[in-house]
N, C-alpha and C positions, 0 to 999 in steps of 0.2 A: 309585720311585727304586731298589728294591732290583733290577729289571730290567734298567736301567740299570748298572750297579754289574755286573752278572753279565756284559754284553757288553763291560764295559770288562775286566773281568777276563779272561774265559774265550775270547771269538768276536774280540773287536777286535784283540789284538796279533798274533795269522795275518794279518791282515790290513795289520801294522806302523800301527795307525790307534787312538786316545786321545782320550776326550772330555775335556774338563777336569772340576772337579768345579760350579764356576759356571757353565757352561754346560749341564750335565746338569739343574740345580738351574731355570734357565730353562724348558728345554725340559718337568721335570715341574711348573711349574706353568704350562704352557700359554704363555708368554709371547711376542707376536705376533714372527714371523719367527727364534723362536730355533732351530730345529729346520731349516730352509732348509738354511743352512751347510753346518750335520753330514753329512744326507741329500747334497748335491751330493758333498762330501769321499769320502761314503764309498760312493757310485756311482763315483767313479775307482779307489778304492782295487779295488773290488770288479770292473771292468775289465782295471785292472792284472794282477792276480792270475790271472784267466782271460786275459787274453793272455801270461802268462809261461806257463802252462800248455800254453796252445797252440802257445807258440815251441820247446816243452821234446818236443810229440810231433812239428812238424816236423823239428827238430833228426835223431832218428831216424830219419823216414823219406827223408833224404838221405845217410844209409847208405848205400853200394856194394860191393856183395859180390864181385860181378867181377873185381878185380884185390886181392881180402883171402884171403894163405893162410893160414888158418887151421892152427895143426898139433890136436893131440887135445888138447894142454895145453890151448890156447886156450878149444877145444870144453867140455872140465871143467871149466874155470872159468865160462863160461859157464852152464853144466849147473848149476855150484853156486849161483852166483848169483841165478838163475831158483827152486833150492829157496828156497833164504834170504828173498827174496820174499815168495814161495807160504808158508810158514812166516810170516813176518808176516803177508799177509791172512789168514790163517786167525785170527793173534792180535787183529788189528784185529775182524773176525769176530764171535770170540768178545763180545770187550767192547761191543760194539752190542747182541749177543745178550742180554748179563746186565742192560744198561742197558734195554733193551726187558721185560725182564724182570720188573723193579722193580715192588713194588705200585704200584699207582694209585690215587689218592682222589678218584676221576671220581665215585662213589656219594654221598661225603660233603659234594663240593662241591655235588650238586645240590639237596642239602637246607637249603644257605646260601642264605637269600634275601637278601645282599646283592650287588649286581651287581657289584661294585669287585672281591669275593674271585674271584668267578665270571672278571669280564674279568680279571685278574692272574691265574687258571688257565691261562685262554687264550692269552693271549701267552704264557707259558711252553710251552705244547707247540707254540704255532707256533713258539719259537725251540728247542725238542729237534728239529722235522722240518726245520729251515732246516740245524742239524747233522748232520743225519742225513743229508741231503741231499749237502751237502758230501762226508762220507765216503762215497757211493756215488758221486762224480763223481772223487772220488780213485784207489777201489778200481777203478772204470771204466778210465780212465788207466793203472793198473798193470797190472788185464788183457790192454789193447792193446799195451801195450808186451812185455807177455810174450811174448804172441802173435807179435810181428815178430820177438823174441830163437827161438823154436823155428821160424817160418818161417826165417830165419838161419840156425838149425843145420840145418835139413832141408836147404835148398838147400847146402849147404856137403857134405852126407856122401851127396850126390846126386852133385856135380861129383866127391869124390874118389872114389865107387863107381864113376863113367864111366872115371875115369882109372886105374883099376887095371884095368878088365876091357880097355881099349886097351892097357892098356901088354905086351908080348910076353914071354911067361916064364912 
């Protein structure tokens, strides 16, 4: 239950998605077909979410740089942007790092010979790498997007270097 209880808190509302508490209450004690639902519910939610994702990096790359004159204001904000970012992922970073960090009690659980403690270990680090997961599909995402933000300004202080060494003077 207490597993349960931790996804409803912590993974489920990214997801905008709530177990109830009857229904949780079903599902841990086995009770036939309670768990269905949920699982179908939260295969669209978990859809949903990676197709806004993916609407969010086409979105960019139908950018058109072509007819965008950027002046150098433009370009520094941009620039800024891109640090402020970069300054997050490094903070996002960090706190993965310190959480990966954390003692572990892998030693003490192995000396529990109860299977219940051991599988309730289990699930929990599968749902720390299900998170963990998550934040590198995120950090993924921000990287490409960066990446198209300094191809952007590359090609942009390309066309204006072409247009000063043409222009006569």
């Amino acid at each position: 239950m207490g597993n349960w209880n931790l996804l409803n808190r912590k993974v489920f509302p990214k997801l905008d998605f709530h177990v109830p508490e009857g229904m949780l209450s079903r599902i841990v004690l086995s009770s036939p077909g309670a768990i269905e639902p949920v699982l179908k519910t939260l295969r669209e939610k978990i859809e949903k979410k990676l197709a806004d994702i993916e609407s969010k990096k086409l979105s960019l790359e139908v950018l058109d740089t072509r007819n965008l004159e950027l002046t150098h204001e433009d370009i520094h904000l941009a620039e800024t942007r891109i640090l402020a970012q970069l300054a997050q992922m490094k903070i996002d970073e960090e706190n993965i790092q310190r959480t990966m960090n954390q003692d572990l009690v892998v030693e003490s659980c192995y000396k529990v010979k109860d299977p219940m403690i051991l599988r309730q270990f289990l699930l929990e680090k599968d749902q720390t790498i299900l998170n963990f997961q998550e934040i590198v599909k995120i950090l993924q995402t921000k990287v490409e997007k960066l990446e198209r933000l300094v191809q952007l300004k590359d090609t942009r202080i390309q066309e204006l270097t072409r247009k000063e060494e043409n222009e006569p003077g």
